[in-house]
N, C-alpha and C positions, 0 to 999 in steps of 0.2 A: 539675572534670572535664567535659570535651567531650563530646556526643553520640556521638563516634567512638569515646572508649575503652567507652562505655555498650553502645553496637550491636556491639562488634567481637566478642566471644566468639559469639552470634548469626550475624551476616553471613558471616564468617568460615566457618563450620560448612555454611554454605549449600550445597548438592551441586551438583554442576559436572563436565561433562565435560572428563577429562583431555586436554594437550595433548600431540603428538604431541612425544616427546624431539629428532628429528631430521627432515631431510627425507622427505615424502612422496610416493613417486612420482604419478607423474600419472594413471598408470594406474587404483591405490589410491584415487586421489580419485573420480575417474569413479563408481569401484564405490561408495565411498560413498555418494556422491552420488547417484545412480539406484537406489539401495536405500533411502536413503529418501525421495525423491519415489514409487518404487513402496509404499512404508510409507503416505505421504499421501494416495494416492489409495485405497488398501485401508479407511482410516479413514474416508474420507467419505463411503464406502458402509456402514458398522458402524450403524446406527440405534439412537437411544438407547431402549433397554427400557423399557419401562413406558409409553410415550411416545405418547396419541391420534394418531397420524399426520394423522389425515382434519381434525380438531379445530384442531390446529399452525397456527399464521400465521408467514409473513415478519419476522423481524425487523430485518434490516439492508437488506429489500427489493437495492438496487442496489445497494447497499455491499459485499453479500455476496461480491463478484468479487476489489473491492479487500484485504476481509478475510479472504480464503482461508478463509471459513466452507462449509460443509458443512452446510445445513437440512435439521434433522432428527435429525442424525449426531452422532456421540462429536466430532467437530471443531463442533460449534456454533458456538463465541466466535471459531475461528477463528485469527488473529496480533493481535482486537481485542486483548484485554488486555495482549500485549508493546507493542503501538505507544503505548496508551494510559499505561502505566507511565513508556515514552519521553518520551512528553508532558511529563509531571509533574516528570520528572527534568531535560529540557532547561530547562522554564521555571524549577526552583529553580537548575539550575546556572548559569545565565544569568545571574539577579538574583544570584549569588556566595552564596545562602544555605547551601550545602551545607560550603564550607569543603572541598574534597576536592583537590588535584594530582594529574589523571589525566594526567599528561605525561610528569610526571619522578619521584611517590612509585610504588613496587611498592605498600606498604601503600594507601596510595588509590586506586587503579587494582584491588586486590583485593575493598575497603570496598564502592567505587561496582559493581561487580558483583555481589555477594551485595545490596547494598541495591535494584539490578535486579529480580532473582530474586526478593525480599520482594515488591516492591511489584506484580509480575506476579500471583503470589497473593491479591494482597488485592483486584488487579484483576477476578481470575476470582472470585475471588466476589462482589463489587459490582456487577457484570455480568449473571454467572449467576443469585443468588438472585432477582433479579427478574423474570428471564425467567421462570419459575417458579412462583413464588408471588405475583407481583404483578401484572405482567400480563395473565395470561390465553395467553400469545403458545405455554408448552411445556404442554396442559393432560394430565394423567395419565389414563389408559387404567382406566377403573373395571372393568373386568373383570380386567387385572392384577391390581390391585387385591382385588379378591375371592378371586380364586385365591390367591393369597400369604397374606390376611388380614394385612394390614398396611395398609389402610385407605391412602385417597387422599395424605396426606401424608406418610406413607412410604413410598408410589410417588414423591410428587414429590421426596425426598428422595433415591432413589433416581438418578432422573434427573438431580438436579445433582450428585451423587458421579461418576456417568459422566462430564458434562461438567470437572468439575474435571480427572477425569485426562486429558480430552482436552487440555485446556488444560496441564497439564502436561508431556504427552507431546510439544505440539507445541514449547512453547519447546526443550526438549533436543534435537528433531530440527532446530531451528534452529542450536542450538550446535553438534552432530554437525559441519552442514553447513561451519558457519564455520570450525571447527576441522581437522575433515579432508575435508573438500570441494572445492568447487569455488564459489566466489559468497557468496552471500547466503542461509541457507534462507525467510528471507520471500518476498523476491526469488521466490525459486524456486517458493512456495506460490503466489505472483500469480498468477505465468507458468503456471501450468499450470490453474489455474482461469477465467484469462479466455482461453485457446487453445480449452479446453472449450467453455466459451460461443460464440467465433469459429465454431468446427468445425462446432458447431450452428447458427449463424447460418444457413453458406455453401449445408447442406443443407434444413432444415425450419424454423426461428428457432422454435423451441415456447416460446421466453422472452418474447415480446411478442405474445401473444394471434393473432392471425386474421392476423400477418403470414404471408408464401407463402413466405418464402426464395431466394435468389440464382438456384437450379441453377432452382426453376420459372417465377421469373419470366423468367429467358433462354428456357425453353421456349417461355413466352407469346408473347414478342418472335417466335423463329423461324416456329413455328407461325400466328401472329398472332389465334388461334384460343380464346376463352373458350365451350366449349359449343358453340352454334349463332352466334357472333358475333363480330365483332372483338373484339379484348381494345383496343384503345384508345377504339370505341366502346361496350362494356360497362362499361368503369369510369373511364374517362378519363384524363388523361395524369398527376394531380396524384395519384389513386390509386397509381396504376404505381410512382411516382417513390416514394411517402410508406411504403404498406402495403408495397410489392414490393422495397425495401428496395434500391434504387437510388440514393439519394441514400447511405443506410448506407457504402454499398458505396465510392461515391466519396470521402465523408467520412474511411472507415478505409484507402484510400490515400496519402488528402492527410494526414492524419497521420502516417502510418508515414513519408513524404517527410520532413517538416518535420522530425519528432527527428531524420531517420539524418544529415540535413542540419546540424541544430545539433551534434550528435553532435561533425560533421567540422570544422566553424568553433571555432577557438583562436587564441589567442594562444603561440607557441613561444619559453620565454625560453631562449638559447643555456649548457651547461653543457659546464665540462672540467673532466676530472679531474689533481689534483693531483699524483697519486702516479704514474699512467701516463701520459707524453708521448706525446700526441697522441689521448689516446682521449677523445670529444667525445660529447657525448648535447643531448638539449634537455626542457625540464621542459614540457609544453601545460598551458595554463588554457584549458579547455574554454568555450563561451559556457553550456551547464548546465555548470559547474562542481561544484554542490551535489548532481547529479541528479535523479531525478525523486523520488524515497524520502521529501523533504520532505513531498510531495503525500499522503502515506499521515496523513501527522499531521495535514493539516487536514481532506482530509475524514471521517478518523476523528473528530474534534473535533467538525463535523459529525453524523455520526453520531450521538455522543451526547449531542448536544441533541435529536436529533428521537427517541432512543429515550427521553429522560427526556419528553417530552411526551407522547408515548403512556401512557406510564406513568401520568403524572397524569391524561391524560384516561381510562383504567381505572380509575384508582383511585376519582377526584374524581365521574366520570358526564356534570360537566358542568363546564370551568372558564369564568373569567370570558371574555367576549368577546374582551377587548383583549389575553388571552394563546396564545387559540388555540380554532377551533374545526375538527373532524375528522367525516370521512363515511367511513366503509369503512377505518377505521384510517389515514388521509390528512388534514394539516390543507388547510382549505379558507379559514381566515382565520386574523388575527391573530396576534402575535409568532410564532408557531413556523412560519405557511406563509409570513412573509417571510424569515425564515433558514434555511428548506429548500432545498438545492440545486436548481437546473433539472436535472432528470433525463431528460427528452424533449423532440420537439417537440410532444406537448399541453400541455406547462405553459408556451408563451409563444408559440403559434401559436392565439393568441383567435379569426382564421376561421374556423378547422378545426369541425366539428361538436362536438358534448359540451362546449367551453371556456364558461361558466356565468360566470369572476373577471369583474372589471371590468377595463375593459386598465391602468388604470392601478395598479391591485394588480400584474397580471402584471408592468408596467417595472418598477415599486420591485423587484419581489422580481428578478428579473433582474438588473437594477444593483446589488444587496445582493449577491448573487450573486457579480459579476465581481468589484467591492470587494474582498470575503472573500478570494477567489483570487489577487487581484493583489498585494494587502498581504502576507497569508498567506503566500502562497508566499515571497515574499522574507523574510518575519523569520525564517520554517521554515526557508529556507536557511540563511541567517546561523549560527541555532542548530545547525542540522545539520554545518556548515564547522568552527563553533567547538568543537564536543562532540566531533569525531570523527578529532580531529588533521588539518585539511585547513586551517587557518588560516596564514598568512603566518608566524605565531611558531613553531607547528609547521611547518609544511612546508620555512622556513630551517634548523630541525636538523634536519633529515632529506634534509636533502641535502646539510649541511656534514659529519656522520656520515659519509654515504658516499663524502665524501673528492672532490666535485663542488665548482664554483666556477663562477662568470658569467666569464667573460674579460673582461678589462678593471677587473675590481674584486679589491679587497681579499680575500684568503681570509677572511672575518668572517661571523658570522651576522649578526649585526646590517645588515649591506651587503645581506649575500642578503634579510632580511627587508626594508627599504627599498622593494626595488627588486619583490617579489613585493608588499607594499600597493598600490605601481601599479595591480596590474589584478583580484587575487581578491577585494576587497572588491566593485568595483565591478558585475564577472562576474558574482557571488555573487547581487546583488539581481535584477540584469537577468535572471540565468538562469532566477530563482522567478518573478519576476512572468511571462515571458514561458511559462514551463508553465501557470502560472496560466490565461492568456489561451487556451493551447491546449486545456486541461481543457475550461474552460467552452463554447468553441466544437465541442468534440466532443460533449457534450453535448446542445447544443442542436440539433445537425442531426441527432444519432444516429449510431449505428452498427452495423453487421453482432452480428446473435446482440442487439442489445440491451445489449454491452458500455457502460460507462460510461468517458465520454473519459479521468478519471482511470487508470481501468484499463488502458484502452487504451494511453496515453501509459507508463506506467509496463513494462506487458509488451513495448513496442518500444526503452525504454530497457535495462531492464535485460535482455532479450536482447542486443542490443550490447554491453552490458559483459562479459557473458559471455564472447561469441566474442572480445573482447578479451583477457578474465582467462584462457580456453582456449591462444589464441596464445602467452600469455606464457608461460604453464605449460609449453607446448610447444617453445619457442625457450628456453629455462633448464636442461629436462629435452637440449637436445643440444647446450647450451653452458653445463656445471657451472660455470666461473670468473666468469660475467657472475652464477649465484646468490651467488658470495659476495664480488663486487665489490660489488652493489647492495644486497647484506643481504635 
């Protein structure tokens, strides 16, 4: 007996948002769709009961953007635990451990979701309990506490009951979204917590300390007036640029450039249809073909190496040298500050004042860094192409399906798959590494609000696909016969 007939009474039973029997208007989706992103932002003002506010640290510090966390809040964990479960599940499917046909079995395709949903749960608690009880990071409100008479661990107990069902609530507002939405609801938790950030950036930036924000350093400039002085000679040009958040500013354009730009550059393999003479379409392999969504798994990955370090250094007081040592919950050395992502320019601009590493700690960890991101990206791709039906094997039926062919070849999947290996393997890796490359370098110069380049790169991708997946919806919804030409 297989694992599968073992799990399946289980998995099976898993609860799941039903799908919609028939088409969805678009209108329908919309309302969905904006009811619960209005849901999502309701929840990340909900603050977890019991819960020392003032006491509370940072746990995913910059991640937090990427992980549509909420500190503080009944969304704690955030979409960590769904990405993380991804993780897990890409790398067994990958090495073929899993034994599952999500292509072509209904039964496997039903397994591999409910075994989702498990391992999202076992996520959130693996997660949560230690944020908790191990850390220090959610610590319990001893007046709570008192009040209740249920004593500090059943405060803390308390608080990760909250968080489990935020973690709950948000994977189903995910499937909600996918199911009768519009996008992504991950996607969609990004985009709205790194716009948050942005919006803040543009006015006061209260995310990175004593920066001024956009609107007053343009004041600066007009006025040219700090107090009783010039502002260029009051703080100098390299202030202006650094603190005033001008370079931010030009950095989070030159990025929005480049994706809308890679966006647009494809490759168009010419298609016709078999059944209707003359009706001709073309299939684009985008240069991100993978997109940017890769990026969520490595630096989640990320992520939780640098929250298991914290961990041990809470727990441990003091670990060995050569694995890490930390000041103000920060490692400062060893294994864990050279696999810490570059998050600013204080972690590899050594002139700047307060920089304490030695420069060549900073290069390692920088180059560890770009490594990470360049590699990463591309095998995340891969994994993400191959998991998600976008593969050459998948993507030839599902265009011989719908009754398309290349002109000039054979009506064959086999032809079609051929001649799409040409260029989505190749795309696939080019497209990861070169986010990769984009990640890191937004990063390193910064950006507006304090956004991290991942974040950044990811709420300028997947707003484009939006207004893409909008369009479509919208060109479908006044042309019925092309829904059920293309399926």
């Amino acid at each position: 007996m297989s694992w599968k007939d073992t799990a399946e009474p289980l998995l099976v039973r898993m609860p799941a948002v039903q799908r919609p029997e028939g088409h969805v208007p678009f209108k329908r989706k919309l309302t969905w769709t904006g009811g619960v992103l209005l849901l999502y932002f309701f929840l990340t003002n909900v603050k977890l009961f019991g819960l020392d506010i003032d006491a509370s640290q940072q746990v995913f510090g910059r991640f937090s953007s990427i992980l549509a966390s909420g500190q503080g809040s009944i969304l704690q964990l955030g979409i960590g635990p769904i990405v993380t479960a991804s993780i897990v599940l890409q790398l067994l499917g990958g090495a073929d451990l899993l034994g599952l046909d999500t292509q072509d079995d209904p039964r496997d395709q039903i397994l591999y979701q409910g075994l989702q949903k498990l391992l999202v749960l076992v996520m959130i608690c693996l997660t949560g309990l230690p944020m908790v009880f191990a850390g220090g990071f959610l610590p319990a409100d001893t007046a709570v506490a008192s009040s209740l008479g249920i004593g500090t661990t059943g405060v803390q107990w308390l608080i990760f009951g909250q968080m489990f069902v935020g973690g709950v609530l948000i994977l189903f507002m995910d499937e909600v979204i996918s199911k009768w939405g519009v996008g992504s609801g991950i996607g969609l938790f990004i985009v709205a917590g790194v716009s948050q950030r942005l919006i803040g950036g543009v006015l006061t930036t209260p995310f990175i300390g004593n920066s001024e924000g956009i609107i007053y350093t343009w004041y600066l400039f007009i006025t040219g007036q700090r107090g009783t002085g010039p502002v260029l000679a009051a703080d100098g040009l390299q202030t202006v640029l650094l603190q005033g958040e001008l370079l931010g500013l030009f950095t989070t354009i030159l990025i929005f450039s480049v994706v809308v730009y890679a966006e647009s550059v494809r490759v168009e393999i010419p298609l016709s249809n078999a059944r209707v003479k003359g009706a001709r379409g073309r299939f684009p392999v985008k240069l991100i073909y993978a997109s940017v969504l890769p990026m969520i798994l490595v630096r989640a990955l990320q992520a939780n190496i640098q929250f298991l370090g914290r961990i041990l250094d809470a727990q441990l007081g003091s670990m060995p040298a050569f694995l890490g040592t930390y000041a103000n919950g920060q490692p400062t050395g060893g294994l864990f500050y050279f696999l810490a992502p570059v998050q600013s320019r204080g972690d590899w601009m050594w002139w700047l004042e307060g920089t304490t590493q030695p420069v060549w700690q900073i290069l390692t960890r920088v180059g560890i860094d770009l490594f990470v991101m360049l590699v990463g990206g591309a095998v995340f791709a891969v994994f993400w192409v191959e998991t998600t039906d976008m593969g050459p094997e998948a993507t030839a039926k599902q265009i011989h399906n719908s009754g398309m062919q290349i002109p000039g070849f054979r009506q064959n999947v086999g032809v079609i798959e051929k001649v799409l290996e040409r260029y989505i393997p190749q795309v696939t890796v080019i497209g990861g590494a070169l986010v990769g490359l984009l990640a890191v370098m937004a990063n390193m110069l910064g950006t507006i609000g304090g956004v991290s380049g991942t974040g950044l790169l990811l709420t300028v991708s997947i707003t484009y696909k939006l207004y893409e997946e909008i369009a479509e919806e919208q060109l479908m919804e006044m042309h019925p016969m092309m829904r059920q030409m293309f399926g």
